[in-house]
N, C-alpha and C positions, 0 to 999 in steps of 0.2 A: 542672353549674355551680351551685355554691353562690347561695341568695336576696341574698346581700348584694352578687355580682357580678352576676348578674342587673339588680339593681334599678339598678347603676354604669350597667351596659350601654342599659338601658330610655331612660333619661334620655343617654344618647349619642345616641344613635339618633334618640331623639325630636326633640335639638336638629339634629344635619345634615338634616332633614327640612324642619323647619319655615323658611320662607323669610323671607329674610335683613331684619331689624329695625332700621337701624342699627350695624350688626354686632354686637348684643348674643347673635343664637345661635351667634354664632363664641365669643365669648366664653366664653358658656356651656360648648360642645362642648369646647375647650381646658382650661376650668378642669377640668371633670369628668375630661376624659383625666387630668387631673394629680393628680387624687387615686385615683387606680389604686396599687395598689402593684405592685414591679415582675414580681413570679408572676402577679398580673392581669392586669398591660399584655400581657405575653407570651403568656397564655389566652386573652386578648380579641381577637388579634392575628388567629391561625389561626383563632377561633370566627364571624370578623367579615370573612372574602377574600369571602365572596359579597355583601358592601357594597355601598353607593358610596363612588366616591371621599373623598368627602370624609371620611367616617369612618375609611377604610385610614390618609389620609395621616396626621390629627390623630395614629394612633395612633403610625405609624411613627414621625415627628419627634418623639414624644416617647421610644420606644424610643431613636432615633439621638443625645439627649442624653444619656439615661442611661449609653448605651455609650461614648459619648467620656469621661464622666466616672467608670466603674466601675474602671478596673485591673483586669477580669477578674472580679471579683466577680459579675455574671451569666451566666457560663457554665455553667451547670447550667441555668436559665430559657431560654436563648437556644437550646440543645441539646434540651431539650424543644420549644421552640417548632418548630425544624426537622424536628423528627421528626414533628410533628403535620401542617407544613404538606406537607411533601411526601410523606406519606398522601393526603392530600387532594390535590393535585394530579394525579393519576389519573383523577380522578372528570371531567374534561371540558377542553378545550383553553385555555378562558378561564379557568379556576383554575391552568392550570399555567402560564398568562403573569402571572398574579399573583403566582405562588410566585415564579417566575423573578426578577421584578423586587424582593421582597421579599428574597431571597436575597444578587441584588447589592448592595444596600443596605447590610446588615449583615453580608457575607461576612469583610470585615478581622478581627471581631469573634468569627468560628467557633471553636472546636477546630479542632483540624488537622485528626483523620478525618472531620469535618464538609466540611468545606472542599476535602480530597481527593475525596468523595463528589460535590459540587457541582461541582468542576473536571468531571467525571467524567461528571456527568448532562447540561453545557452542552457538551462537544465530542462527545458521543454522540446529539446528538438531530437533529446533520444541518441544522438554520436555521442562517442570517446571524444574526442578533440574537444568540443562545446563545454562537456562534461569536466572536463582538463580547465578550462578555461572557467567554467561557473567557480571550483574550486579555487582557485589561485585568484578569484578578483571578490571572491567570501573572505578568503581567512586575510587581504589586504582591504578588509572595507569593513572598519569598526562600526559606523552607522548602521549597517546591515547581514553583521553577522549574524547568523543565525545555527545554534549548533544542534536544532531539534532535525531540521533539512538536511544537515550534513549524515546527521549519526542515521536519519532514512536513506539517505545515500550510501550510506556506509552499507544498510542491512540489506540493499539488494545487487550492492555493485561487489564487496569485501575490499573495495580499493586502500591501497595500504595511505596512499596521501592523505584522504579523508580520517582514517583512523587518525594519523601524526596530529592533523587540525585541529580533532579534537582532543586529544589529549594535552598537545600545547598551548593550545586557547578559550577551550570552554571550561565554563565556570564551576569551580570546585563542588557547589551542590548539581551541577547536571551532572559530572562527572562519579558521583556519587549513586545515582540513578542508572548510570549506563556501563559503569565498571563490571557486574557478573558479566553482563554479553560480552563485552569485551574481551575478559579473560577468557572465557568460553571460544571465542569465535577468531580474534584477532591472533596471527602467526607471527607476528614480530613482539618478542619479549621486552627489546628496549620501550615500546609503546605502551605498552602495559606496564611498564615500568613509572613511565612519569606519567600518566595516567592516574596509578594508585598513590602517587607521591604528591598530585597537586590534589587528591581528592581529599574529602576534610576528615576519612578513616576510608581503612579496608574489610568492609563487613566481614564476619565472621565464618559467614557460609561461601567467603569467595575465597579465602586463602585452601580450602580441599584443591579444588577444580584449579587454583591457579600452582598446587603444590603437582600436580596432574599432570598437568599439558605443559605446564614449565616451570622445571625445579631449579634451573638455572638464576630466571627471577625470583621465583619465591626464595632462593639463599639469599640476593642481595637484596631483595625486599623485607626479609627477616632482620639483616644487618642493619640496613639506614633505621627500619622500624624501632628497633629493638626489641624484637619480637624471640625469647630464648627455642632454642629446641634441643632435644637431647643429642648427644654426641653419638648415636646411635643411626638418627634419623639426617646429620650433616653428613653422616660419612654413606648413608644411602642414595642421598641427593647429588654425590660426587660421581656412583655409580650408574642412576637414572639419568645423567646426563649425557647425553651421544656426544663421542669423541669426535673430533674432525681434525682437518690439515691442519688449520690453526690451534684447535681447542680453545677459540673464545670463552663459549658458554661452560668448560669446567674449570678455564683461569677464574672467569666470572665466580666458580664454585668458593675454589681455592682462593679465592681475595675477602668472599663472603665470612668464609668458616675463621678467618684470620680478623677478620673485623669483630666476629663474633667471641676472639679471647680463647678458642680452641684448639690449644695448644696438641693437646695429646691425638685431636683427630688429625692433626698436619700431618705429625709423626709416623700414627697410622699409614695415611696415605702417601707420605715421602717413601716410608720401607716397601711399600708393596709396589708403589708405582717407580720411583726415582730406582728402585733395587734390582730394576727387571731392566735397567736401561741400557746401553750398550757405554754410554757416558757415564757410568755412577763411578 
């Protein structure tokens, strides 16, 4: 480290140290960050994980302006900085949850083989948190989505975000392919919901099992579809539906059966249900 960052640094450090005046060593700490240039901010970065906080963040937030504001023009500093920190991240558990968080941070911003690499080291390392993180910088990273890794993630975690992923972002013929397990396996109806709506149909053999495990969906999947059923089987699907405080899933019913033009089952169900009310 050259004396003239050195001496940047000295004077960082000194200021998140010294306790707080007014906020004039925030001040301070800020200003000096800000006269880094930006191969320094990015030296200072990795040279400075075994900090405190307070000096990481000053630095990051000034890194995280830069990069909103570069067009790419730091990508050689940024690629360095990676290399260095996740060197260092080795050396002990609590540097490599610094990297980690450092990483997410400015991952939008990587090279690709950067970013590949990173995908790479957060679903290999086996945590929840990594885990969190592989997901959230996949379904923000068109180059490298990948929804075959997700929907494997899906099948041994049940993680409901991976489900939402894929259902919002993978491609209406994957989603065609992985729609029974889904209905089968996945606990949230909305999911399966747009799942079966961006797929390019709802096989045949999937609407049983999804009439099963949720008649809530299959009413308003039956509606958007237009899929008829007998007024027999709307007003069973109002009873297969477990009541609760709100009664989401049998308004769900009740909005269904009315999209569906079934006058006479509303009817049905206003006199028995509305008739028992204390309100009717």
């Amino acid at each position: 480290m050259d004396d003239t960052l050195n001496a940047k640094l000295m004077r960082i450090l000194k200021c998140a140290q010294s306790p707080p005046h007014y906020g004039l060593e925030s001040s301070f700490l800020h200003a000096y960050v800000a006269c880094l240039t930006p191969d320094e901010l990015c030296d200072s970065i990795w040279r400075t994980l075994e900090s405190d906080a307070t000096v990481r963040m000053a630095l990051r937030s000034r890194l995280l302006r830069l990069l909103r504001a570069s067009d790419d023009r730091l990508a050689v500093q940024v690629s360095v900085l990676v290399d260095k920190a996740l060197a260092l991240s080795t050396a002990s558990p609590a540097l490599r949850t610094r990297v980690d968080a450092l990483l997410a941070a400015i991952y939008t911003w990587l090279p690709l083989p950067h970013r590949h690499a990173v995908l790479e080291r957060w679903i290999d390392s086996g945590t929840k948190t990594s885990a969190a993180r592989w997901l959230k910088a996949m379904a923000s990273d068109p180059s490298l989505f990948d929804a075959t890794a997700i929907f494997d993630y899906w099948l041994v975690s049940n993680s409901i975000p991976a489900a939402k992923i894929l259902a919002y972002q993978a491609e209406p013929a994957f989603l065609d392919e992985v729609l029974a397990r889904l209905v089968a396996r996945c606990s949230e109806g909305w999911i399966i919901s747009k799942a079966a709506l961006r797929a390019t149909s709802v096989p045949p053999d999937v609407w049983p099992v999804l009439r099963q495990n949720h008649p809530a969906t299959y009413a308003y999947l039956c509606a958007v579809l237009g899929r008829n059923i007998p007024e027999e089987e709307a007003i069973a699907l109002f009873q297969d539906t477990k009541s609760s405080i709100l009664d989401e899933q049998r308004r769900l019913v009740i909005w269904s059966i009315g999209q569906m033009g079934l006058f006479s089952v509303l009817d049905h169900l206003a006199d028995n249900f509305l008739g028992s009310s204390p309100t009717r």
